[in-house]
N, C-alpha and C positions, 0 to 999 in steps of 0.2 A: 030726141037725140038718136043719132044714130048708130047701126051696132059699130062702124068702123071709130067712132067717135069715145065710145066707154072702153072700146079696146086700148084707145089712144092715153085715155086718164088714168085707165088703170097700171100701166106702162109708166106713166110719168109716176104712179103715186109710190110702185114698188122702189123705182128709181131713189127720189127722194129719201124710203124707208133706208137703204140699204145706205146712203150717205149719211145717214142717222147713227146708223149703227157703227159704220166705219168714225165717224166725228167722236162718238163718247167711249170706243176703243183707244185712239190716238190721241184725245186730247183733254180728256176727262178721264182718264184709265185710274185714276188711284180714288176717284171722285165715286167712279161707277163700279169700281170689282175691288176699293176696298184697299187703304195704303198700308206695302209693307214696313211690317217693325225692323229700325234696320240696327236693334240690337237683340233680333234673335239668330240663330244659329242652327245648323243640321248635327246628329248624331249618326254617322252610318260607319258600313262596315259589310265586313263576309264570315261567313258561318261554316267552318271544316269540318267535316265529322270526324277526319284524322287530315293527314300533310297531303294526302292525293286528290280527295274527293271532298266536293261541295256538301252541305246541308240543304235541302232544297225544301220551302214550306214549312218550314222549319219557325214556331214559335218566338218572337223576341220583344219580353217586355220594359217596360221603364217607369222607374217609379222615383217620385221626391224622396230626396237622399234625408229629409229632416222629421218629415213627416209619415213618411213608406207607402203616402198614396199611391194608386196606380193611376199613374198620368197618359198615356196613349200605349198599345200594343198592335204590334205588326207581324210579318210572316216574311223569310227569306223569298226571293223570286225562285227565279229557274235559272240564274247564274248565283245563285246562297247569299244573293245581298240582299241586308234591309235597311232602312232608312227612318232617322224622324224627322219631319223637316217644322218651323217656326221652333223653338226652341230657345225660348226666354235664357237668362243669364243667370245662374244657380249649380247647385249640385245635386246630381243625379244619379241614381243606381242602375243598369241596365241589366239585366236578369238573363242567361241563355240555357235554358236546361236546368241544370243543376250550379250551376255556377252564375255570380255576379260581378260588377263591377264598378266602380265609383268613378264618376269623372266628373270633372269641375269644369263648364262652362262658363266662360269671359271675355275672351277676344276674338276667337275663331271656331271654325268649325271641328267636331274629333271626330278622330276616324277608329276606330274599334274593332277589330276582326278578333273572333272567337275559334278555338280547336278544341272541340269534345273530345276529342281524345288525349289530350294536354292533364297534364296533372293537375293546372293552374288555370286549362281553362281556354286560355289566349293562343293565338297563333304569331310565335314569336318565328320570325321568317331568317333570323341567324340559324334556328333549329331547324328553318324547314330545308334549306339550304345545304345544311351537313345533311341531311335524311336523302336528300335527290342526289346529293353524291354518293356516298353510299350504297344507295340502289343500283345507282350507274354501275358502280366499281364491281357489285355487286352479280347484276347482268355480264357483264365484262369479261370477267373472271369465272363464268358458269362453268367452263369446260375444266378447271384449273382445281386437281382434287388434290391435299393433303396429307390423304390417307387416317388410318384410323385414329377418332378423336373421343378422347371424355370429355361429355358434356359438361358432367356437372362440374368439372374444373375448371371448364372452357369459361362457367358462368362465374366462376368464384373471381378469378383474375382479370375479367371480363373489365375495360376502364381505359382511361385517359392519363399516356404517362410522360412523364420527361425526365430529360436525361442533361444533365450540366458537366461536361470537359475540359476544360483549358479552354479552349476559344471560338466550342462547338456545343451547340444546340441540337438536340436532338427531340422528334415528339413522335408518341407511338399509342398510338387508339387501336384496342383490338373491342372487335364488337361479339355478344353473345352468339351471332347469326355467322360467324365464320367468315366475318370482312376484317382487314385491317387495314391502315394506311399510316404512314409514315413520313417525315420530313428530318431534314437535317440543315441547319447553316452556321458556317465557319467563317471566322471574321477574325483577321489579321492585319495587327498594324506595328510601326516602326518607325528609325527616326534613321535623319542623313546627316553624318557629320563629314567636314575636311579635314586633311592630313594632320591638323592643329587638334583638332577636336572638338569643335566647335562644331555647333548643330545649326545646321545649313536645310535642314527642310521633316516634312513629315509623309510617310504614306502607310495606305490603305487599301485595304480588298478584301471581298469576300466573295463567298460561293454556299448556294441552293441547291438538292436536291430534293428527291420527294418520290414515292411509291406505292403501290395499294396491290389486294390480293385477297388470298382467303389462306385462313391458317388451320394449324392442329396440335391439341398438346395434350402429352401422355407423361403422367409423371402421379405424384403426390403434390401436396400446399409446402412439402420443403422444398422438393426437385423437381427436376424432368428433361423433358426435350419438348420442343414450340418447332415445327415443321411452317416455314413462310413460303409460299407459291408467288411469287410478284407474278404480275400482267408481262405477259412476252416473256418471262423470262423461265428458268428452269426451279424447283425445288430447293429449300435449302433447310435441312436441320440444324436449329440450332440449342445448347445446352441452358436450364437456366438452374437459378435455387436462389430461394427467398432469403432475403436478408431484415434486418432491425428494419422500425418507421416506414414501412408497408412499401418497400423498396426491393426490387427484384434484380439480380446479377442476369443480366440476358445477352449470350453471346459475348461475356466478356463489360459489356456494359451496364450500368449502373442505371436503372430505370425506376423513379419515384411514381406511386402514384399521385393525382391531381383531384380526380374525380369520375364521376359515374362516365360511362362512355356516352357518347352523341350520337349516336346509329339511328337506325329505324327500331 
């Protein structure tokens, strides 16, 4: 045989090999790599170490929620995501640091993001959302000083308040970090009668506004003054003093607290 001839066979034999392989990729694929279950499921997610910053390498286990084996463990990437993927139909505990979390596997796949700096653990993206506004307003407002503030008062009154008027809404969030922001909306309605008195129609309208800043308050837990800088605009002091049911007189208005503030 000659050498042009073995070159020739071995040419046709790779050939062959390689439509081999191509044949039981495309048409024996579940035959040859094995069929998926197509009642399991993925667990993934992202791992925060706070609202800015990823967790990156970052340990995350998983265990039977009945029995507390450890079932698979992985590691965040280099974007803080990690993944379990086949994922049988049960419940499960997913473990991040010092915190866990239960989820029930059944119909689709969950998606689970964690924030270590979270009290709870989770990265709930309503919060992360107030926290990058915030920031914003935050930045914004750098140049915008108040003038002199006690802290530890700043901290006491420091919350999420509202305010109920007649036919006006108002919300006032001042944060420990010397941010606040503000809203108000006024909603007005009324009826249309003819010269008889008969009511011939209805209307309505209302109106939006909204503000953010950094503030300052110098006083006592009965009294004082709250000094507001809004964005663009000039200073303004205003008076307050605490009243019953954790409800403060501020500039004349009646401000309830609701809850802890939503800042960073």
């Amino acid at each position: 045989m000659f050498k042009g001839d073995v070159m020739k066979y071995k040419g046709l034999l790779y050939r062959l090999c390689f439509l081999l392989v191509i044949f039981l990729f495309c048409f024996q694929g579940d035959a040859f790599w094995g069929k998926k279950n197509k009642n399991s499921f993925k667990i993934y997610g992202f791992v925060w170490a706070d609202f800015e910053r990823g967790a990156m390498n970052f340990p995350v286990l998983l265990f039977d929620s009945k029995t507390g084996r450890l079932i698979a463990k992985t590691k965040t990437n280099i974007f803080s995501k990690y993944k379990f993927k086949n994922i049988p139909v049960g419940v499960y505990v997913v473990k991040v640091g010092k915190f866990t979390k239960e989820v029930s596997v059944s119909t689709k796949n969950i998606k689970l993001d964690f924030n270590l700096s979270a009290p709870d653990g989770l990265m709930h993206h309503s919060d992360r959302f107030v926290y990058n506004a915030a920031k914003e307003i935050e930045e914004q407002t750098k140049g915008k000083d108040p003038g002199k503030n006690n802290q530890e008062l700043m901290n006491w009154i420091a919350g999420e308040y509202y305010s109920y008027q007649g036919n006006t809404e108002r919300k006032l969030m001042l944060c420990p970090n010397g941010v606040f922001y503000d809203s108000s909306e006024s909603s007005y309605s009324g009826t249309m009668s003819d010269a008889g008195g008969n009511q011939t129609g209805a209307w309505g309208s209302g109106s939006a506004d909204s503000g953010n800043g950094r503030w300052a308050i110098r006083g006592n837990k009965q009294s004082g003054t709250i000094t507001f800088c809004y964005k663009g605009k000039d200073c303004n002091t205003v008076k307050y003093y605490a009243m019953k049911d954790n409800c403060f007189k501020i500039n004349g208005i009646t401000f309830c607290y609701k809850g802890k503030p939503r800042c960073r």
